[in-house]
C-alpha positions in Angstrom: -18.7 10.5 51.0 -15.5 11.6 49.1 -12.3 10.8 51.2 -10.5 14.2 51.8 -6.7 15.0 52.8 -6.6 18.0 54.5 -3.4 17.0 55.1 -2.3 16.8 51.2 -4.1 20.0 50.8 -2.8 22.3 53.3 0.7 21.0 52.1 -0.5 22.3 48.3 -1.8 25.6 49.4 0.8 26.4 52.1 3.3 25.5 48.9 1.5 28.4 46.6 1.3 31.1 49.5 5.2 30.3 49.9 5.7 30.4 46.4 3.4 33.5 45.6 5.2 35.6 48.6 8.9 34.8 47.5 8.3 36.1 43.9 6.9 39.4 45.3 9.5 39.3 47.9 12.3 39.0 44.3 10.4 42.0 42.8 10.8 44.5 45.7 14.6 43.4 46.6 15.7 45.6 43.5 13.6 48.7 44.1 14.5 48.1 47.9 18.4 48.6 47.0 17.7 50.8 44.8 16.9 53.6 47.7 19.9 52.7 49.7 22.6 55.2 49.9 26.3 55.0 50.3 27.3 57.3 52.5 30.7 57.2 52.8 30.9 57.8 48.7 32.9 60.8 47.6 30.6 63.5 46.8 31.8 65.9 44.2 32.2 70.2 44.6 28.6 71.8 44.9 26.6 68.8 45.8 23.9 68.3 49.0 23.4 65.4 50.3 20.4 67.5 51.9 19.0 68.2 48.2 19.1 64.5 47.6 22.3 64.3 46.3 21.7 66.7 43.3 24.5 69.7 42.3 23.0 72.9 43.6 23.4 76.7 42.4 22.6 79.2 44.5 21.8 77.3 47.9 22.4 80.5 50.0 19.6 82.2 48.5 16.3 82.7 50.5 12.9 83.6 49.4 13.6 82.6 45.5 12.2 79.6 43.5 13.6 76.4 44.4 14.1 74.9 40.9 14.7 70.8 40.6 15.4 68.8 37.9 15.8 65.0 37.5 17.1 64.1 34.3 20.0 61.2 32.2 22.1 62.6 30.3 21.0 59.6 27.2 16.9 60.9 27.8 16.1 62.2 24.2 13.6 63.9 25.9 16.0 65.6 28.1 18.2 67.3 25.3 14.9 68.9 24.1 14.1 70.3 27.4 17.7 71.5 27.8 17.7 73.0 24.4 14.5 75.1 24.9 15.1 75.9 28.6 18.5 75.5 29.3 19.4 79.4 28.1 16.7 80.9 30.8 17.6 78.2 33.7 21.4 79.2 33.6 20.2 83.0 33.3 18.1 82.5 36.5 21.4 80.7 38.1 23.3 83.7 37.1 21.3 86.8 38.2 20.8 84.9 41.9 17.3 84.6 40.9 16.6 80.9 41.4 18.5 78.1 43.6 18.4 75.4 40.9 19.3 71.6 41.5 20.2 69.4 39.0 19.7 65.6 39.7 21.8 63.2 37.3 20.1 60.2 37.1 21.0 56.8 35.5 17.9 55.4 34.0 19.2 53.8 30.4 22.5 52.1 31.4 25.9 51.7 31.7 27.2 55.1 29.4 24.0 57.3 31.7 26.6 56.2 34.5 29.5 57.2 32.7 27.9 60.7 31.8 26.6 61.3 35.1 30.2 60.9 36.5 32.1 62.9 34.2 29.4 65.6 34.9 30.2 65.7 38.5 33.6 65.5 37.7 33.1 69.2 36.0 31.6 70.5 38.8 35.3 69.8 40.5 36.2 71.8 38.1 33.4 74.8 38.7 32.7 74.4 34.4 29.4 71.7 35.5 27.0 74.1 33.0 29.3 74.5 29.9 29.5 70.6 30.5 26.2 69.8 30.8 25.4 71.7 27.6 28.3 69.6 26.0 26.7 66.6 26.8 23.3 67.2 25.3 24.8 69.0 22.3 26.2 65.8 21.6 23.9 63.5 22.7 24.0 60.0 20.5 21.6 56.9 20.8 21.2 55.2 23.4 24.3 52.9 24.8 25.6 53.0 21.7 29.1 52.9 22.9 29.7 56.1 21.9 30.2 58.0 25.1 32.9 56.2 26.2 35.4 57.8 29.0 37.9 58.6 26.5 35.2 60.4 24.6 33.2 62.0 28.0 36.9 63.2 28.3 37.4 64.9 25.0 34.0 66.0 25.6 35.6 68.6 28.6 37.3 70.8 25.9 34.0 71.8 24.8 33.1 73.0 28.4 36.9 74.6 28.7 37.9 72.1 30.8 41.8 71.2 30.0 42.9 69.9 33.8 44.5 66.4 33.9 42.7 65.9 36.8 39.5 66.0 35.4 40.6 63.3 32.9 41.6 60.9 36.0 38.2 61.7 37.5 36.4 60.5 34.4 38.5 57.6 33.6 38.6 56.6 37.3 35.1 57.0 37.8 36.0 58.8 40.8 32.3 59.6 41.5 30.5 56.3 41.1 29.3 55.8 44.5 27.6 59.1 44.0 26.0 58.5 40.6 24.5 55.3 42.6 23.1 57.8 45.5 21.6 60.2 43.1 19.9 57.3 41.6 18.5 56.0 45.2 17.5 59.4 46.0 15.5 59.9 42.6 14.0 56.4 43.7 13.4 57.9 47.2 11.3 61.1 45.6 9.2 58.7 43.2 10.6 59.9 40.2 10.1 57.3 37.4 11.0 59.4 34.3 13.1 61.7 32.5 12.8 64.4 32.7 10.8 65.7 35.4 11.0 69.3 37.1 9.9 70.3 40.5 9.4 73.7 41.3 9.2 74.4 45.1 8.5 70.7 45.4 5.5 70.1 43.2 5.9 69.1 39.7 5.2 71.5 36.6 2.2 70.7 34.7 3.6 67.9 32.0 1.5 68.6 29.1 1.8 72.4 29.0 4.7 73.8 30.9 7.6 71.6 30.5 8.2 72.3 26.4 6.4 76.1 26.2 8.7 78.9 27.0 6.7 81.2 28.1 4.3 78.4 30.6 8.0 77.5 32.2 8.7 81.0 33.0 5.2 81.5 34.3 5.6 78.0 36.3 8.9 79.6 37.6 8.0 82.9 38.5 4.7 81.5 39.9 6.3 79.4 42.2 
């Protein structure tokens, strides 16, 4: 008969188990902190911490479609769906027909952080649309290096935006403590992509109704 050590072994596999445990316990620390909020972070004009952090138009109205939209200001993908829906979202914001929330995320680095600051620091400023086409209208690569504050700053003339104020915001980054909750909130609603549009909390169909005109306003008015 074959001596055994249990002993040996139990050592062995009690090692793995440890070992196997503290490498998942290393993978869920980051998403983990990545849905903790900061609630003592300056919020900028016009956002709810109730809407999960996102700017809101329109948050009086009752009985209208609630319009979300999770999106980084670097997503390729996001300039194309501001370009082709951008023009009927802001008309819906204007005529009081839709209360529309728009999430800034930080997916793709360090100049999504940037951009999603200086956004909320034109909503200070009550010019967050005109800046938020800006942003997409010049959209380059990916962390090029391009958007820079000094250049997010420039960037504010584009929107009208000529305050010295907003310049201190940007270069500041007065509102980095809330570009870190609108990222933990995104994380909190399982959004894992960019864009991605809720109306009345359900997502529109991805493969027809996010890049089709007339599916969006069908989506919207459907509700």
């Amino acid at each position: 008969m074959a001596n055994q050590k249990p002993g040996k072994d139990n050592f062995t596999r009690n090692l793995v188990i440890a070992v196997v445990v503290g490498v998942v316990l290393i993978m869920l620390v980051p998403t983990l902190l990545s849905k903790q909020t900061n609630t003592s972070a300056k919020i900028p004009a016009s956002v709810s911490a109730e809407r999960g952090y996102g700017i809101v138009f329109n948050d009086e109205l009752k009985g209208v479609p609630l319009i979300e939209i999770y999106e980084d200001f670097q997503c390729p993908v996001c300039a194309q769906f501001e370009k082709l829906q951008g023009d009927y979202i802001e008309s819906l914001i204007s005529a009081k027909k839709a209360t529309v929330v728009y999430h800034t995320l930080s997916f793709l680095g360090p100049e999504s952080i940037n951009a999603a600051n200086a956004a909320a620091c034109s909503a200070d400023e009550g010019k967050f649309l005109g800046y938020h086409r800006a942003l997409y209208a010049n959209q380059p690569a990916e962390n090029t290096g391009v958007w820079s504050n000094d250049v997010l700053g420039i960037l504010g003339q584009a929107a009208g935006i000529t305050s010295k104020s907003f310049t201190s915001c940007v270069n500041n980054m007065n509102y980095k403590g809330w570009v870190s909750n609108a990222a933990a909130a995104g994380a909190k609603a399982n959004v894992n992509s960019t864009p991605t549009v809720f109306i009345n909390g359900k997502e529109i169909d991805r493969k027809t109704e996010y890049f089709n005109a007339d599916k969006f306003k069908a989506a919207v008015e459907r509700g």
